[in-house]
C-alpha positions as CSV (number, residue, x, y, z in Angstrom):
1,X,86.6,157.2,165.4
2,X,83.5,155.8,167.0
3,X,80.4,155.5,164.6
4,X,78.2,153.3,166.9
5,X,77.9,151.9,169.9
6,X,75.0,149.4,170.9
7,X,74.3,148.2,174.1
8,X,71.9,145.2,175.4
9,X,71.0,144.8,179.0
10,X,73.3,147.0,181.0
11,X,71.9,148.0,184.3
12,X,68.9,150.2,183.3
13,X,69.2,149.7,179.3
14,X,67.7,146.9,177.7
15,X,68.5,147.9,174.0
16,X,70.3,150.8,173.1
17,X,71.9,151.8,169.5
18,X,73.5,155.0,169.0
19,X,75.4,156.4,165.6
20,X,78.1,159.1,166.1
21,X,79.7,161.3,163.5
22,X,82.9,163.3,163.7
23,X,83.5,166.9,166.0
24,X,81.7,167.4,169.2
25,X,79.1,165.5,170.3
26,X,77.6,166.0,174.0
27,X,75.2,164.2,176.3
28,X,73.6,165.8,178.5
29,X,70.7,164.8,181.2
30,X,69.2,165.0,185.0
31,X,71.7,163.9,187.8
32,X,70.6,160.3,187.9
33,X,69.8,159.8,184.3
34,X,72.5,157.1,183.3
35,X,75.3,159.0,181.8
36,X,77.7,156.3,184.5
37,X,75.7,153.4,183.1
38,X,76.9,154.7,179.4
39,X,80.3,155.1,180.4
40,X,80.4,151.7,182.3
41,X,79.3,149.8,179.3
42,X,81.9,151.6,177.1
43,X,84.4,150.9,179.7
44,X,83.6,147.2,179.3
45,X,84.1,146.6,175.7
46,X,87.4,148.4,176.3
47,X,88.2,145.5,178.5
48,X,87.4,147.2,181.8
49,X,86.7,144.2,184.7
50,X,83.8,142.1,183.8
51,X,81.4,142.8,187.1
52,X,78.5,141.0,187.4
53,X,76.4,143.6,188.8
54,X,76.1,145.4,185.4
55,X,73.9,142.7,183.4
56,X,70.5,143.5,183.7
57,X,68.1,142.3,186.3
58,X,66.4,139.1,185.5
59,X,68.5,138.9,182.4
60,X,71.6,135.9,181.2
61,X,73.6,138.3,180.1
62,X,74.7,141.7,178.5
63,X,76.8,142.5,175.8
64,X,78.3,145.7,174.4
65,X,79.2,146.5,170.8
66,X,81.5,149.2,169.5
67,X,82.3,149.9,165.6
68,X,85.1,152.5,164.9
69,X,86.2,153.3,161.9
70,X,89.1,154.7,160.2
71,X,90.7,156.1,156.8
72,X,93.4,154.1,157.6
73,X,94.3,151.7,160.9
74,X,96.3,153.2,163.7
75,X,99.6,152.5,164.1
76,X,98.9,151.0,167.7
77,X,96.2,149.1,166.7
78,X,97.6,147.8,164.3
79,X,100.4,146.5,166.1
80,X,98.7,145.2,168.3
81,X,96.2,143.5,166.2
82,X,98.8,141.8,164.4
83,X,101.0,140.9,167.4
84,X,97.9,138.7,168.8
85,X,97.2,137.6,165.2
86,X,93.9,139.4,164.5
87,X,93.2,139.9,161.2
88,X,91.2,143.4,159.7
89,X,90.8,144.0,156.4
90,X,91.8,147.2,155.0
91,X,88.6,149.6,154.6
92,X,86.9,147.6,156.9
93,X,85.5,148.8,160.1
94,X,87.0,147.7,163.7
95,X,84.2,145.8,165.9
96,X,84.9,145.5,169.6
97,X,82.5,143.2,171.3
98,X,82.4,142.3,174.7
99,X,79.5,140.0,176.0
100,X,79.2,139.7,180.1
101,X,77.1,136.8,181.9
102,X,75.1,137.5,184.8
103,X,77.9,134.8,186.4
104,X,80.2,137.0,185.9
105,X,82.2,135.1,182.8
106,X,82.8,137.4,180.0
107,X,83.7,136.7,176.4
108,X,85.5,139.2,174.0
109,X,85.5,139.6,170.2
110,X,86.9,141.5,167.6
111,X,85.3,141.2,164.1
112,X,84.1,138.2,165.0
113,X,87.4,136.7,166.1
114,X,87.5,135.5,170.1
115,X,90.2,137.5,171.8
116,X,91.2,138.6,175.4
117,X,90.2,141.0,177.6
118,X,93.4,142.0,178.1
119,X,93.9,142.5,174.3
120,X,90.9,145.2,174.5
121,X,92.8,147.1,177.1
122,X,95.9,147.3,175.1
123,X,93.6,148.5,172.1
124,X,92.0,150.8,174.2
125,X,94.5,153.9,174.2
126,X,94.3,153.6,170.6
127,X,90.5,154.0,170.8
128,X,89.2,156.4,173.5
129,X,90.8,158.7,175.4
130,X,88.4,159.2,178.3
131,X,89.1,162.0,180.8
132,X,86.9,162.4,184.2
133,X,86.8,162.5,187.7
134,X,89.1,159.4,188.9
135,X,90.7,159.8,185.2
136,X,94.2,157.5,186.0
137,X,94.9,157.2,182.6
138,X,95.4,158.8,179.8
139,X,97.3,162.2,179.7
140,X,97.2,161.8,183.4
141,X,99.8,158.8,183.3
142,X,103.4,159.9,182.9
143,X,104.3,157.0,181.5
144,X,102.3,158.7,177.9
145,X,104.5,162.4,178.6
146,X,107.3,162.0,176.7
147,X,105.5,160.4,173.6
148,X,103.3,163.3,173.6
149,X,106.7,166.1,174.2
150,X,108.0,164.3,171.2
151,X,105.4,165.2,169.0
152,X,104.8,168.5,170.0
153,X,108.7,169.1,169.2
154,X,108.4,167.3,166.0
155,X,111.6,165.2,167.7
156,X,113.8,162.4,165.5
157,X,112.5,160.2,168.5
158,X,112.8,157.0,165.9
159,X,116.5,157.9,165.1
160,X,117.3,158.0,168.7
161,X,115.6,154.5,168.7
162,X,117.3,153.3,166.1
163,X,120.9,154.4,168.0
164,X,119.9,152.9,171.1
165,X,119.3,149.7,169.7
166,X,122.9,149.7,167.4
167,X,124.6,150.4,170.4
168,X,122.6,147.4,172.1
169,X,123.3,145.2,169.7
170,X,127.5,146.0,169.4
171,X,127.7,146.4,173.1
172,X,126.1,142.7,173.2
173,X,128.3,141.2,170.6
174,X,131.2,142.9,172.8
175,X,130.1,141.2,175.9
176,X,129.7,138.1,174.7
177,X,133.0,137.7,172.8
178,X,134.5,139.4,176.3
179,X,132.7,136.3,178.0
180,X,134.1,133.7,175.4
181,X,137.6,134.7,175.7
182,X,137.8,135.0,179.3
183,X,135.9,131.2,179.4
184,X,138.4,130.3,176.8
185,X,141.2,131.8,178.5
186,X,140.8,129.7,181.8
187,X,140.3,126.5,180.4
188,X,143.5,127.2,178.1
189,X,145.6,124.9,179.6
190,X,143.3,122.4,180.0
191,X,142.7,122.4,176.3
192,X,145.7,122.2,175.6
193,X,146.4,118.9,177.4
194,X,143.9,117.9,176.2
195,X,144.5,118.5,172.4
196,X,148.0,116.8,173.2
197,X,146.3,113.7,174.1
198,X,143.8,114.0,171.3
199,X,146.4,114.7,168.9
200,X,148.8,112.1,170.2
201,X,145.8,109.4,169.8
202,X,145.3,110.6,166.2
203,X,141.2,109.1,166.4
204,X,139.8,108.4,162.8
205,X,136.2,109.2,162.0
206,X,134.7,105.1,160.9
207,X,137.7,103.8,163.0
208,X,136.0,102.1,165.9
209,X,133.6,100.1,163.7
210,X,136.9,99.2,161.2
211,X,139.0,98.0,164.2
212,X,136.3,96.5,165.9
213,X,135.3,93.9,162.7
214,X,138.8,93.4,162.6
215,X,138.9,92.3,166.4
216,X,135.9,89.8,165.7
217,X,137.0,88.1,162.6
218,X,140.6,87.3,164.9
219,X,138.8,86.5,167.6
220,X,136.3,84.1,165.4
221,X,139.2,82.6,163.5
222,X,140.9,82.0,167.3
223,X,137.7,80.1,167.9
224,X,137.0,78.0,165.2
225,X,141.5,77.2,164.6
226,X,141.3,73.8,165.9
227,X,138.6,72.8,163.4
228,X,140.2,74.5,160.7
229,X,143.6,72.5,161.2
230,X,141.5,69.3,161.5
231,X,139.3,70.2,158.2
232,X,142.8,70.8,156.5
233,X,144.5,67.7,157.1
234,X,141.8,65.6,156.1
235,X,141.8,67.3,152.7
236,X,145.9,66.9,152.3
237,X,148.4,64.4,152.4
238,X,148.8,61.0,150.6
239,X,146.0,59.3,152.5
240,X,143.7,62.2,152.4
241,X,140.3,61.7,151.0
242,X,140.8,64.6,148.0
243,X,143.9,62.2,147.1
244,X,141.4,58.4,147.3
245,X,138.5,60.5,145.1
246,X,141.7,61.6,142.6
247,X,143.4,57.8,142.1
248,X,140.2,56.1,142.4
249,X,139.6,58.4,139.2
250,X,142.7,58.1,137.7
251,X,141.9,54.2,138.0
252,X,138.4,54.2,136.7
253,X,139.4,56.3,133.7
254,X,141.6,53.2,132.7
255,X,138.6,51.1,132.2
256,X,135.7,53.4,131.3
257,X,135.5,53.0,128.2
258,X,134.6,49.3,128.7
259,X,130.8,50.1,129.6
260,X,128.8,53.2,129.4
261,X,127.8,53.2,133.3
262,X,131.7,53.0,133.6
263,X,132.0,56.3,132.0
264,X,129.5,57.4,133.4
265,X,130.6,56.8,137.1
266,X,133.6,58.3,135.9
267,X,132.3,61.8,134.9
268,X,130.6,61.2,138.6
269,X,133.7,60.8,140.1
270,X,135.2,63.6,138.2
271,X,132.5,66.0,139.6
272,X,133.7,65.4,142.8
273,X,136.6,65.5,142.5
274,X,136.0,69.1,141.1
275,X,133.7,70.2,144.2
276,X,136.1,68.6,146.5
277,X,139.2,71.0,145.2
278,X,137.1,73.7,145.8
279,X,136.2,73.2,149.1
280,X,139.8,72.3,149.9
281,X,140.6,76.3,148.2
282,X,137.9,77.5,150.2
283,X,138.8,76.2,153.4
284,X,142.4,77.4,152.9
285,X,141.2,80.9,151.8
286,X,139.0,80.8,154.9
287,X,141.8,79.9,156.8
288,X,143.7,82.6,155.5
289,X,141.5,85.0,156.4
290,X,140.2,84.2,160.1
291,X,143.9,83.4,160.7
292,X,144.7,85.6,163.9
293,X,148.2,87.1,165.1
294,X,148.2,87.4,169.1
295,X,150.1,90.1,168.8
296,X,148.4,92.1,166.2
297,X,144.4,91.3,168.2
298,X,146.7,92.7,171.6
299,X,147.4,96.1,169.4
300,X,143.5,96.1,168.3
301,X,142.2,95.8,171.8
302,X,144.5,98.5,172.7
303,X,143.4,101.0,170.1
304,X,140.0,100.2,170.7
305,X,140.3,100.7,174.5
306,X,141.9,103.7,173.8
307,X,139.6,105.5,172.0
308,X,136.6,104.7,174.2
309,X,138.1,105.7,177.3
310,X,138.9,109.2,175.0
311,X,135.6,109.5,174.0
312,X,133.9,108.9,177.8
313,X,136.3,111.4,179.2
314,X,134.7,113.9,176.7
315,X,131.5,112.7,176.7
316,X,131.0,112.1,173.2
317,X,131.0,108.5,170.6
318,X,134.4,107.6,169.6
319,X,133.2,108.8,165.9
320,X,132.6,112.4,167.3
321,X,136.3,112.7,168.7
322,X,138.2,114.8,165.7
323,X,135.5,117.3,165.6
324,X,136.2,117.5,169.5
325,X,139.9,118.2,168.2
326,X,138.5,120.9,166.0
327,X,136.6,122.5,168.4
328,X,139.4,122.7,170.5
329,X,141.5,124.0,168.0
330,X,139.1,126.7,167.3
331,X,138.8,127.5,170.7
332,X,142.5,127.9,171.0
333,X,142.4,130.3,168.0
334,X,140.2,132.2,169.5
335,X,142.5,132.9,172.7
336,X,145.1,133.7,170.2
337,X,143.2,136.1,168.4
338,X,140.9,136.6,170.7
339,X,142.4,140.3,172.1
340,X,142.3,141.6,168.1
341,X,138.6,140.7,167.7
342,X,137.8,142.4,170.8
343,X,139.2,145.2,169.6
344,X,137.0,145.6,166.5
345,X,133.9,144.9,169.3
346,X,135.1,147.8,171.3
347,X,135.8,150.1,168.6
348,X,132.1,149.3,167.1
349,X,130.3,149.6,170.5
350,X,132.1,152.6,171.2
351,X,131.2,154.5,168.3
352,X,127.7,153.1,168.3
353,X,127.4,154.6,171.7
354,X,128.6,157.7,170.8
355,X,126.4,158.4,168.2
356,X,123.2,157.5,170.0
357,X,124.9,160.3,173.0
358,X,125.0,162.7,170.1
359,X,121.4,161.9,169.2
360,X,120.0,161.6,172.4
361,X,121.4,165.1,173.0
362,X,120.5,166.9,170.7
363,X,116.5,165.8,171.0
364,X,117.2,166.3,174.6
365,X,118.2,169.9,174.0
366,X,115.2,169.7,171.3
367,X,112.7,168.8,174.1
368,X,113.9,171.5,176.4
369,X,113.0,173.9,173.8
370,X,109.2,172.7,172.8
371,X,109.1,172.4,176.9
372,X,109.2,176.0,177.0
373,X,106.9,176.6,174.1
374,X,104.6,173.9,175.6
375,X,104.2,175.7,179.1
376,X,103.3,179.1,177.8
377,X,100.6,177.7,175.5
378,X,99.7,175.5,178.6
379,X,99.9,179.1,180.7
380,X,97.7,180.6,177.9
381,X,94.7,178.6,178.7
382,X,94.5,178.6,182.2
383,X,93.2,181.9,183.1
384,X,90.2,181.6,180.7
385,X,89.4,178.3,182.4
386,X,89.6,179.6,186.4
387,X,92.8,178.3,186.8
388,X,94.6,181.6,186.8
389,X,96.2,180.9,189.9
390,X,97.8,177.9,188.6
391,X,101.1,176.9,187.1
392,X,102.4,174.2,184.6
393,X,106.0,172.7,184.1
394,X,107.1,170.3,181.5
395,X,109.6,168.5,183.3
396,X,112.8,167.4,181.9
397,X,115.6,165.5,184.2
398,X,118.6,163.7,183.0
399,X,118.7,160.4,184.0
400,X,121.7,157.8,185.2
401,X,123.2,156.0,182.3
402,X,122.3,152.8,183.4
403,X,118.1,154.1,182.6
404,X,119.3,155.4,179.5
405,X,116.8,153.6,176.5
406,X,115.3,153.7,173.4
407,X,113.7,157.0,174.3
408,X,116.6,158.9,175.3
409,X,118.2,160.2,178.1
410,X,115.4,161.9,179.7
411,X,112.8,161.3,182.3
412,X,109.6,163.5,181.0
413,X,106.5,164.5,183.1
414,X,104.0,167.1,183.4
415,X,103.6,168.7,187.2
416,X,101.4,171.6,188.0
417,X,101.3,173.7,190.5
418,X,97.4,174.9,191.9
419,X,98.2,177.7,194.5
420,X,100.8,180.3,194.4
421,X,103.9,179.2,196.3
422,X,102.6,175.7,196.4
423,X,105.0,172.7,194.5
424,X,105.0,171.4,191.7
425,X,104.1,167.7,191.7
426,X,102.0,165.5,189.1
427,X,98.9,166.2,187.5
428,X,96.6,163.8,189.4
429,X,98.2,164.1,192.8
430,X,97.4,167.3,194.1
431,X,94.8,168.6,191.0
432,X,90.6,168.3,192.3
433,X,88.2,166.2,189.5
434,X,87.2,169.6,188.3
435,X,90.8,171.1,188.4
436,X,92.1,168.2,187.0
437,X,89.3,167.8,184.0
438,X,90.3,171.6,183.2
439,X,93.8,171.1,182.9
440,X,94.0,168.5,180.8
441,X,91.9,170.2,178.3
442,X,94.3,172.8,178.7
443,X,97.0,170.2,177.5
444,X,95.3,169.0,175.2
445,X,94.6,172.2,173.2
446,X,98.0,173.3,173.5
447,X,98.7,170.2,172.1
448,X,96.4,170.2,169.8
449,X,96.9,167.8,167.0
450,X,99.9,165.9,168.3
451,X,98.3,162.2,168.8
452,X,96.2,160.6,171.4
453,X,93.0,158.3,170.8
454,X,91.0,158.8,167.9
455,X,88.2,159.6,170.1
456,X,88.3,162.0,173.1
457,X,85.2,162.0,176.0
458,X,85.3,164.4,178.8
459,X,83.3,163.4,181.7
460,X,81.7,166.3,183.2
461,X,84.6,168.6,182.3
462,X,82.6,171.4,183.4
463,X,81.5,170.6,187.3
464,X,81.3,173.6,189.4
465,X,81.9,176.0,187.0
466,X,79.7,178.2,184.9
467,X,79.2,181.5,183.0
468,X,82.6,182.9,181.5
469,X,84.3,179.5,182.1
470,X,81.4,177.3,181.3
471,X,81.3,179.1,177.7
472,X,85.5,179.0,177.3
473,X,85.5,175.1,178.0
474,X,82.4,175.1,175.3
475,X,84.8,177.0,172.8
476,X,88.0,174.9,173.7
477,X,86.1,171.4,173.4
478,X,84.8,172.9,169.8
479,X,87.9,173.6,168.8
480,X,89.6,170.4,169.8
481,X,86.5,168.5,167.7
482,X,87.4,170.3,165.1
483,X,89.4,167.7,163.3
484,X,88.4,164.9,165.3
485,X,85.8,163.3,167.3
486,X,85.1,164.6,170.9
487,X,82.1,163.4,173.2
488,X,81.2,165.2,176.5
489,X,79.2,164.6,179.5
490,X,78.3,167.9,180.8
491,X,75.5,169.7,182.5
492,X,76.7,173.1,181.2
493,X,74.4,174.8,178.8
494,X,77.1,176.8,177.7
495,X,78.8,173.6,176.4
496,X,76.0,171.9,175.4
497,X,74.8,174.3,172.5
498,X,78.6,173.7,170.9
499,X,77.9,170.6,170.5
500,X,77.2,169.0,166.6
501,X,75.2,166.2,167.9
502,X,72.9,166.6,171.4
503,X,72.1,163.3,172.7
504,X,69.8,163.2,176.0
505,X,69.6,160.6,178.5
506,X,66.7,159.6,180.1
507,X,65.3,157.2,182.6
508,X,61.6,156.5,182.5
509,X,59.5,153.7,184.8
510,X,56.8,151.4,184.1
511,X,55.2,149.8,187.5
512,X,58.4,148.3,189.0
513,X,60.3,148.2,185.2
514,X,63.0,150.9,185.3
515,X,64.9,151.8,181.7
516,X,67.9,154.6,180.8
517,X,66.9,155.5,177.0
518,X,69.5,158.3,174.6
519,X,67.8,160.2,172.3
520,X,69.6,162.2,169.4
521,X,67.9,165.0,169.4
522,X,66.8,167.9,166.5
523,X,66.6,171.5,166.4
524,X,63.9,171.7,168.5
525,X,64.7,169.4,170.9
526,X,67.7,170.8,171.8
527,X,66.5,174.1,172.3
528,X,64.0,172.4,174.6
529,X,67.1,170.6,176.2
530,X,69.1,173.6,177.0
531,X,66.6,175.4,177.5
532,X,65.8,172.8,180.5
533,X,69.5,173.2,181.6
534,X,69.0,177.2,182.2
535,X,65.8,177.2,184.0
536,X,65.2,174.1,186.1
537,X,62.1,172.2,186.3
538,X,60.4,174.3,184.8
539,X,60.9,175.4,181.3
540,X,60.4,179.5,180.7
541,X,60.3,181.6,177.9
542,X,63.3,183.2,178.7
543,X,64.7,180.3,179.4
544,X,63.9,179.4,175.5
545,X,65.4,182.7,174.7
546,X,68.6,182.4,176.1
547,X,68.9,178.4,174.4
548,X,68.5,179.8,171.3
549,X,71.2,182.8,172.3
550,X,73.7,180.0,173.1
551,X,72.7,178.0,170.1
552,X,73.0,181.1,167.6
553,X,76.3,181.9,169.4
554,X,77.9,178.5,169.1
């Protein structure tokens, strides 16, 4: 609920801090006072437009500050909250600021944390319910009926839910497996030619890279032959130079030991004679392997050609070409068994489907019940509040299939009727402020506790009505506050002295310096306040007598 609300140069108010407690509070002052200006800068930290026009004359800027608290976080809010990543403790309290520049930029806040405007209207119906003359909102929007029907029936809404989005989910997998096969199913052929072609090509993962360092090394060994052939004939043969080094050593070896240099020359000789054979082994191993086969570098290039122009007709590297195959394969299994798998999608979707029907039925036939219940309490009301005349109807129409959803099969919304013989038609088409005002607190006591916004504010509720009616929208707006928190702007005594807290709103001047002030007032001043409500200007003693009848009474 709201605890406090503090406000710093809006319009008329240059500092303002009010504390609210739970049940009814009401604020009442002369026509002119400021009660809009209070509503305006409430609006505003619930992420109303940011207009200029409301910061103070001669000020930089406004701001408006709203703590609510709560034993434990609203569902809504909390969703929301968490959906723009806001973070609030448990226990602690929720602080909505909004601060407005005289430029006309605005900045919002909650706990401290920079958020949108647009984020404080989604909090808002979690907040404040407010209900007035131009209320477009609220119990007034149909868009909030079948939420509230639901409640009031004590309806398995979130099984319903729960159906609808089974059936979603097998009548998705269903249409996509449809789609799959019948893509699969025209390009069968075509796969099939080309898993021939594939398969007759028998690609290799590694095999490009293999074949190509094949083709080089024949194509470097083609190069480099005629060297080779030279290098090898100068290393064999009878008058090669591997055959001099070998008889020049044979000869030395006759005559080394005649003279140390001699042997050593020959151990020389020997080494390089040693080196020599094995470059002539190398050069024939080398031969060896860049030696090339026409033939066999024709069947390379082929394979190689082969495989790229594969791989460019599927738009893939040469490497990627047997998962290709596999996909294709698994593509063609899918045609095959394609018509049984779609079979177990049908039968799933189809039962899914039927059980949200069966669902959505029976809380169908469960609204149509608490409908009935719902317009007799509704009827119950009306009389006591000078709408006698008028009539209420929960309506309940069956919609197409194709606008069937999560909640239901239903279209939901409340339509009144004001004159006898007149149509039905919705609440705030055809319903005056006042009219309007009283009929949704008729709704809302029949509904009594079945959800809303943790606080409720009724905007003069009781405009140009009085006496008997005056006293039974007093009673009704007591009884609502019972469990709750309930504000209202009224200029009925009659409501006023039910209220637990009586603020009043004053404006005062000083020279050219006009200010709006709220005052919680005591005992005595709201005696003094009604009191002012029942005789006018000027306060009577009878007019003091009756206050305190309406106060002893309340």
């Amino acid at each position: 609920m709201l605890t406090r609300l503090s406000i710093r140069n809006i319009v008329l108010i240059e500092a303002l801090d009010l504390d609210f407690r739970q049940g009814l509070g009401v604020l009442t002052g002369e026509t002119g006072a400021g009660k809009s200006i209070l509503l305006d800068a409430l609006g505003l930290v619930l992420g109303n437009r940011a207009d200029s026009g409301l910061v103070r004359a001669g000020e930089d800027q406004a701001s408006v500050t709203a703590s609510f608290e709560f034993a434990a976080l609203p569902a809504g809010v909390r969703a929301v909250l968490d959906a723009a990543e806001v973070d609030v403790e448990p226990g602690e309290p929720l602080i909505v600021k909004r601060r407005l520049k005289a430029d006309g930029g605005s900045k919002a806040f909650v706990n401290d944390q920079p958020v949108s405007a647009a984020l404080l209207r989604e909090l808002a119906p979690f907040l404040v319910e407010l209900h007035g003359q131009h209320d477009d909102r609220g119990l007034v929007n149909p868009k909030g009926h079948r939420l509230l029907l639901d409640r009031y029936a004590r309806a398995d809404s979130a099984g319903v839910e729960a159906a609808w989005k089974a059936w979603r989910t097998a009548q998705d997998a269903l249409d996509q497996a449809r789609e799959a096969v019948a893509r699969a199913g025209a390009d069968r052929d075509l796969l099939l030619a080309h898993l021939a072609e594939l398969t007759t090509l028998e690609p290799v993962e590694g095999e490009e890279e293999q074949l190509a360092e094949a083709r080089a090394a024949m194509q470097k060994g083609e190069r480099l032959a005629g060297d080779l052939a030279e290098l090898q004939h100068l290393w064999t043969g009878s008058d090669s130079a591997l055959a001099t080094l070998r008889g020049a050593a044979r000869r030395l070896d006759r005559i080394a030991g005649e003279h140390p240099l001699l042997a050593e020359a020959l151990a020389a000789l020997d080494r390089a004679v040693i080196e020599a054979s094995e470059a002539e082994d190398k050069l024939d191993r080398a031969g060896e392997a860049l030696a090339h086969d026409p033939a066999a570098l024709d069947r390379i290039e082929t394979r190689l050609f082969d495989l790229r122009a594969m791989a460019r007709k599927h738009h893939c590297q040469v490497d990627d070409l047997p998962a290709r195959m596999r996909e294709m394969r698994a593509q063609l299994d899918l045609i095959e068994g394609g018509e049984a798998g779609l079979a177990e999608l049908e039968a799933a979707a189809t039962r899914a489907a039927e059980d949200y029907r069966q669902r959505a039925a029976a809380l169908s036939a469960r609204r149509t019940e608490a409908a009935l219940r719902l317009d007799a309490a509704v009827a119950d009301e009306l009389a006591p509040l000078k709408l006698d005349a008028a009539r209420f109807r929960t309506s309940i129409l069956r919609l197409p299939e194709e606008r069937w959803g999560a909640g239901g099969i239903d279209g939901i919304e409340f339509l009144i009727s004001t004159n006898p013989g007149a149509p039905f038609a919705p609440l705030g088409k055809i319903a005056s402020g006042g009219e309007l005002s009283r009929f949704i607190l008729a709704l809302k006591v029949a509904l009594a506790e079945e959800g809303g916004a943790a606080t409720v504010i009724f905007d003069e509720i009781d405009r140009g009505v009085g006496g008997a009616v005056a006293s039974a929208i007093g009673e009704r707006l007591a009884r609502l506050a019972a469990n709750g928190q309930l504000l209202a702007v009224t200029h009925s005594p009659q409501v006023a002295a039910r209220g637990g807290q009586h603020y009043v709103i004053a404006k005062s001047s000083e020279g050219t310096v006009t200010r709006t002030s709220v005052h919680l007032l005591d005992a005595a001043g709201r005696q003094e306040e009604i009191a002012r409500m029942l005789s006018g200007a000027e306060v009577t003693a009878e007019a003091r007598a009756q206050a305190d009848r309406l106060l002893e009474r309340a």
